[in-house]
DSSP file (Angstrom, degrees, kcal/mol; ACC not computed):
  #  RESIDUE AA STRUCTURE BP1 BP2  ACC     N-H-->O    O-->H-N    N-H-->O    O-->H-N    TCO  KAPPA ALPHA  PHI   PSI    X-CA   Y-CA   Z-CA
    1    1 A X              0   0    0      0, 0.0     2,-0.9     0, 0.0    48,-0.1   0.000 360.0 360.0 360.0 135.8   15.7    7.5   -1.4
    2    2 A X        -     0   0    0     47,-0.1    43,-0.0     0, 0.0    44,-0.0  -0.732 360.0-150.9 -95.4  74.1   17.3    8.7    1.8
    3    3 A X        -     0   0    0     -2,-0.9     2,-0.4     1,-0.1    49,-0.0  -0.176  33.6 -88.5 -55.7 157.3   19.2   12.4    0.8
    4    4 A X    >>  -     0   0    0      1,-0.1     3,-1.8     4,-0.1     4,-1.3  -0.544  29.6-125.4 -75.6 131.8   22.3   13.4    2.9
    5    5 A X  H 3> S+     0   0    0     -2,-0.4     4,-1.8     1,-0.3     5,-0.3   0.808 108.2  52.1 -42.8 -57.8   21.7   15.3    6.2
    6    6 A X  H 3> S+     0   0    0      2,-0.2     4,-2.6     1,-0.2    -1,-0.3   0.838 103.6  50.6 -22.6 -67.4   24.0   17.9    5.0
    7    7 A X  H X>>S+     0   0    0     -3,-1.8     3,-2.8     2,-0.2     4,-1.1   0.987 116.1  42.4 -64.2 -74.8   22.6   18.6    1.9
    8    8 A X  H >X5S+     0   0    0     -4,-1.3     4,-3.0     1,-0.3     3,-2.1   0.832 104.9  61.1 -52.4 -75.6   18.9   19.0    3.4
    9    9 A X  H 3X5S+     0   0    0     -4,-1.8     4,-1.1     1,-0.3    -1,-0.3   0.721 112.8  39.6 -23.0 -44.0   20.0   20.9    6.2
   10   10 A X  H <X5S+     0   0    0     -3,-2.8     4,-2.2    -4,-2.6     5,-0.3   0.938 113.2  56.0 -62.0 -43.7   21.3   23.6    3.3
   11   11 A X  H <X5S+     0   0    0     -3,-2.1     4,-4.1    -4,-1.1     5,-0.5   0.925 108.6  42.1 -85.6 -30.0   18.4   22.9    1.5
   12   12 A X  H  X<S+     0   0    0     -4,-3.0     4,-1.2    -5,-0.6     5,-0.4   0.973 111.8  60.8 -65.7 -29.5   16.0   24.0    4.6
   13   13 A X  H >X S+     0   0    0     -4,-1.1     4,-2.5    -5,-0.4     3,-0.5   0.979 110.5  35.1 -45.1 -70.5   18.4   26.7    5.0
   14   14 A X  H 3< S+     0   0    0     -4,-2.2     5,-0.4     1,-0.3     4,-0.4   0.905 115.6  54.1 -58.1 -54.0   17.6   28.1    1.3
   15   15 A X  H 3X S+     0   0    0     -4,-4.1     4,-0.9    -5,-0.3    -1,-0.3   0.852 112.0  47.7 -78.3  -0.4   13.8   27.2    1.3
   16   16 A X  H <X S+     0   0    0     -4,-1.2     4,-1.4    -3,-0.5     5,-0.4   0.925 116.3  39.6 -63.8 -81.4   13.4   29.3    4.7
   17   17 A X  H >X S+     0   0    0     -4,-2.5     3,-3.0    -5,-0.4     4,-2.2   0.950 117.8  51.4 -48.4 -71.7   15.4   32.5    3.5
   18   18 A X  H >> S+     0   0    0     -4,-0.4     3,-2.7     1,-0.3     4,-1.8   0.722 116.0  41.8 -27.2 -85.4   13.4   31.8    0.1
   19   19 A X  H 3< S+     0   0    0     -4,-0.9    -1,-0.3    -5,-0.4    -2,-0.2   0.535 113.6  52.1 -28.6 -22.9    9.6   31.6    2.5
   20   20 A X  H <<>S+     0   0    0     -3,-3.0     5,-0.8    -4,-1.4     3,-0.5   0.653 109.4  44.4-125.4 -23.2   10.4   34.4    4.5
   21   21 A X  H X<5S+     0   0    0     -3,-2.7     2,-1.4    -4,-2.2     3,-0.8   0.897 120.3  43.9 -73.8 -58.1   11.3   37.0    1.5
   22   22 A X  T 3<5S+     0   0    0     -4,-1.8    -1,-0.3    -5,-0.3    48,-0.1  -0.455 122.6  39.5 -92.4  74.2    8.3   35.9   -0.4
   23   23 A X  T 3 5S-     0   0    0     -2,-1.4    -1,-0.2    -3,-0.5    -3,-0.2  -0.156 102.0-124.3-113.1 -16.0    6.1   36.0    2.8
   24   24 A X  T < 5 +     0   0    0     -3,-0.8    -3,-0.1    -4,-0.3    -4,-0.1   0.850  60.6 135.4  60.7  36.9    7.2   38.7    4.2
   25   25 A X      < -     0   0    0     -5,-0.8     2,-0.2    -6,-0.2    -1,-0.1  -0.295  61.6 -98.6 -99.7-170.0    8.2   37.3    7.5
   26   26 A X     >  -     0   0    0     -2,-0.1     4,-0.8     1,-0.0    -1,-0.1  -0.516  45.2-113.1-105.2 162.2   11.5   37.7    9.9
   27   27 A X  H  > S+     0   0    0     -2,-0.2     4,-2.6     3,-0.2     5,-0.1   0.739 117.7  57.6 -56.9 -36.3   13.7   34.7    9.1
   28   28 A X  H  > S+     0   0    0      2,-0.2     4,-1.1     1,-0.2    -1,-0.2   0.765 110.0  44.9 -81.9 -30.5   13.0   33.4   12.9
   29   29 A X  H  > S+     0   0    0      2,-0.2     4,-1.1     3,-0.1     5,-0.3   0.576 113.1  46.7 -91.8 -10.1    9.2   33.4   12.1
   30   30 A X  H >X S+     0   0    0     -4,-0.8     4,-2.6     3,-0.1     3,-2.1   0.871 111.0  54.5 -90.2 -53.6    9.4   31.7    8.6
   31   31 A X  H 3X S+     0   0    0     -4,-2.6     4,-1.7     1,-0.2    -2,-0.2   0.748 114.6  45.7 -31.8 -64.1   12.1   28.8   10.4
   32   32 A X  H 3X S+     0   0    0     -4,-1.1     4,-2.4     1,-0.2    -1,-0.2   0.768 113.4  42.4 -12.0 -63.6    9.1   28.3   12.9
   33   33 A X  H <X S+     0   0    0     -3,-2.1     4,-0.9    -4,-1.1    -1,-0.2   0.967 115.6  52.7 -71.1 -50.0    6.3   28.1   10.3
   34   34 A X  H >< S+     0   0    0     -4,-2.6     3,-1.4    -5,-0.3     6,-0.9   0.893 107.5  58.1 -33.2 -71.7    8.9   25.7    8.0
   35   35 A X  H 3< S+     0   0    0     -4,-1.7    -1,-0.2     1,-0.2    -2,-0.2   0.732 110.1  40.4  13.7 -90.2    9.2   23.5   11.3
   36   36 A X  H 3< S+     0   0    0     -4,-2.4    -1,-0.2    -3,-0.2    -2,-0.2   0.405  94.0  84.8 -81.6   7.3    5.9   22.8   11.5
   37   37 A X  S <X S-     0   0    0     -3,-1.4     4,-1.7    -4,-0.9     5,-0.3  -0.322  74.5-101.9 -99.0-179.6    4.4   22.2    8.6
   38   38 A X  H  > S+     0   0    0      1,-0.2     4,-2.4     2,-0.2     3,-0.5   0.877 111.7  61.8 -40.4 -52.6    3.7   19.2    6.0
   39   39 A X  H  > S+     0   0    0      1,-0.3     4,-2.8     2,-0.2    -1,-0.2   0.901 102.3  46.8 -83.5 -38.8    5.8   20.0    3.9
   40   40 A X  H  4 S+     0   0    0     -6,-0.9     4,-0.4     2,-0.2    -1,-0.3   0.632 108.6  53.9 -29.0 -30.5    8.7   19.6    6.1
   41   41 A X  H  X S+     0   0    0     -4,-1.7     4,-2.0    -3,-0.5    -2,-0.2   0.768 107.5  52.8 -89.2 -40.0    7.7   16.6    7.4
   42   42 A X  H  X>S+     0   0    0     -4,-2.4     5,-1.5    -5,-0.3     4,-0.6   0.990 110.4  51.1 -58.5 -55.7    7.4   15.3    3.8
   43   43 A X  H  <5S+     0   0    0     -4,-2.8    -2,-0.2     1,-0.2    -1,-0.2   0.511 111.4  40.5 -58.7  -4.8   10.9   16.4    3.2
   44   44 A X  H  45S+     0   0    0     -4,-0.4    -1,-0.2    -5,-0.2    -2,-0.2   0.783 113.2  54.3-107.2 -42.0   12.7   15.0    5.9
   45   45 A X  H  <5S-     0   0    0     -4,-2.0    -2,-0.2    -5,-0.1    -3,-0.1   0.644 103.8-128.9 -72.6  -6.2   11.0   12.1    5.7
   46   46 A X  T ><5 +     0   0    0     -4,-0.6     3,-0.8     1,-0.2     2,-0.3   0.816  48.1 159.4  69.5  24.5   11.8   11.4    1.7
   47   47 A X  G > <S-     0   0    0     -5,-1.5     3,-1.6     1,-0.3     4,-0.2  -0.593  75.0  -1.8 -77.0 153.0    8.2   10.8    0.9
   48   48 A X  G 3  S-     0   0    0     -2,-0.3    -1,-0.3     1,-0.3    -2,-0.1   0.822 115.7 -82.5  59.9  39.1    7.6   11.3   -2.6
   49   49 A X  G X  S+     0   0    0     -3,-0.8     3,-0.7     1,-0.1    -1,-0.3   0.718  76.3 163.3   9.2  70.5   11.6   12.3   -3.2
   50   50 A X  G X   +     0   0    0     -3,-1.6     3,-1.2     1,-0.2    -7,-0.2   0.768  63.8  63.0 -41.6 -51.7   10.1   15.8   -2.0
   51   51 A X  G 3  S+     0   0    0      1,-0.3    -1,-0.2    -4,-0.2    -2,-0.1   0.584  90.4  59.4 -57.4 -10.8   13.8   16.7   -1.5
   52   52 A X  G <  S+     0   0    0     -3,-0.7    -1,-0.3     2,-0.1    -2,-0.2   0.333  87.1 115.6-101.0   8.0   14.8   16.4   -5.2
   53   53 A X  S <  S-     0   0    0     -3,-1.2     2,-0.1     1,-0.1     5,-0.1  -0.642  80.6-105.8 -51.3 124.4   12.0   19.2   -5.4
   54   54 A X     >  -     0   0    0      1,-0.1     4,-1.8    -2,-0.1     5,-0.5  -0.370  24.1-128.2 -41.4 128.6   13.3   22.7   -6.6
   55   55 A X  H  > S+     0   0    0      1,-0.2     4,-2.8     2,-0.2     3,-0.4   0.871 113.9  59.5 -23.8 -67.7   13.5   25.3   -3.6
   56   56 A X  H  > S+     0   0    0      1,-0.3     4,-2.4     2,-0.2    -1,-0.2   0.770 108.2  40.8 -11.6 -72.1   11.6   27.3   -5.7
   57   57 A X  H  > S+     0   0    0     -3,-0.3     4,-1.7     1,-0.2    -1,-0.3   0.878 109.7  57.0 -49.2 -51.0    8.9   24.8   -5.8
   58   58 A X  H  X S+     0   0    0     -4,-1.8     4,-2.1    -3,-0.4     5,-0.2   0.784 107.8  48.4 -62.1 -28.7    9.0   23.8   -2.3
   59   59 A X  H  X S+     0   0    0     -4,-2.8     4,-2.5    -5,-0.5    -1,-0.2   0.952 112.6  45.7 -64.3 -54.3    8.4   27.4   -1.0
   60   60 A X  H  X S+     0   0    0     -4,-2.4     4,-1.5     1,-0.2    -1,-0.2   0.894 110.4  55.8 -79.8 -24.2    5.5   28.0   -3.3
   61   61 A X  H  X S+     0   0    0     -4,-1.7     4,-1.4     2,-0.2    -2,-0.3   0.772 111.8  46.0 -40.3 -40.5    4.3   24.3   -2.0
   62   62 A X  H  X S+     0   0    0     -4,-2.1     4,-1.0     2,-0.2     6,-0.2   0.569 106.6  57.0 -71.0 -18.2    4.5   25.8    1.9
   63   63 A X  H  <>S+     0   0    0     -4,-2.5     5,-0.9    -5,-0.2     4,-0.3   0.780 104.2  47.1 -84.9 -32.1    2.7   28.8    1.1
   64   64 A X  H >X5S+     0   0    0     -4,-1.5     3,-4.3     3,-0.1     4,-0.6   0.760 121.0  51.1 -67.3 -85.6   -0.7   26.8   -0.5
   65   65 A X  H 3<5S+     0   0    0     -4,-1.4    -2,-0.2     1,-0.2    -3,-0.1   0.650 116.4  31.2 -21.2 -49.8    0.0   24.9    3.0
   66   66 A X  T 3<5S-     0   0    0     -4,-1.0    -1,-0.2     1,-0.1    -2,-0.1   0.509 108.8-121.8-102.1  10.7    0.2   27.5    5.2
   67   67 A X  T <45 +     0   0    0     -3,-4.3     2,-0.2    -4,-0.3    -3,-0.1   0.914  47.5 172.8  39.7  37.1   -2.4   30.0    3.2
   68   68 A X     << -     0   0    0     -5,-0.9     2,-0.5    -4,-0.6    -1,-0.2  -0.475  36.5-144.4 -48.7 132.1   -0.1   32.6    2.8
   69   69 A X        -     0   0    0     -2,-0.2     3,-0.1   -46,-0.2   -46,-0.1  -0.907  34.6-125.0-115.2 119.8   -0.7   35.5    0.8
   70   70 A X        -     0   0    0     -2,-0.5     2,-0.5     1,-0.2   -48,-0.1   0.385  25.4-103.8 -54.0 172.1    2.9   36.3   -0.8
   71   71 A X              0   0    0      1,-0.1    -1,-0.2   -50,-0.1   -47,-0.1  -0.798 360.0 360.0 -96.1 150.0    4.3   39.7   -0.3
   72   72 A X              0   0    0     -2,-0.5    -1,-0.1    -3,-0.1   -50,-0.1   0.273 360.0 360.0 -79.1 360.0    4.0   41.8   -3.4
């Protein structure tokens, strides 16, 4: 299933703000990290309806990726 650009563009919005409070990054360094990882690539590409995912979920799915240790 193909989601509407719109909608994922918000949704990257939300899981970025989300990644970068529980990482404890600047917003400009969690967009970066988002960017490049797997899990982006999954979500834009619609494997695995990744995008019907909860933010929630996706965040704590890019933090195992990117072997974050969350901020406390």
């Amino acid at each position: 299933m193909v989601a509407n650009k719109i909608i994922l563009q918000r949704k990257y919005a939300r899981i970025v703000q989300m990644f970068a409070e529980k990482a404890g990054y600047s917003y400009e360094e969690a967009l970066g990290m988002f960017y490049d990882s797997k899990t982006f690539e999954l979500i834009s590409e619609g494997i695995a309806d990744m995008h019907c995912m909860s933010d929630e979920y996706l965040v704590d799915e890019l933090i195992i990726e990117l072997g974050v240790n969350k901020k406390e």
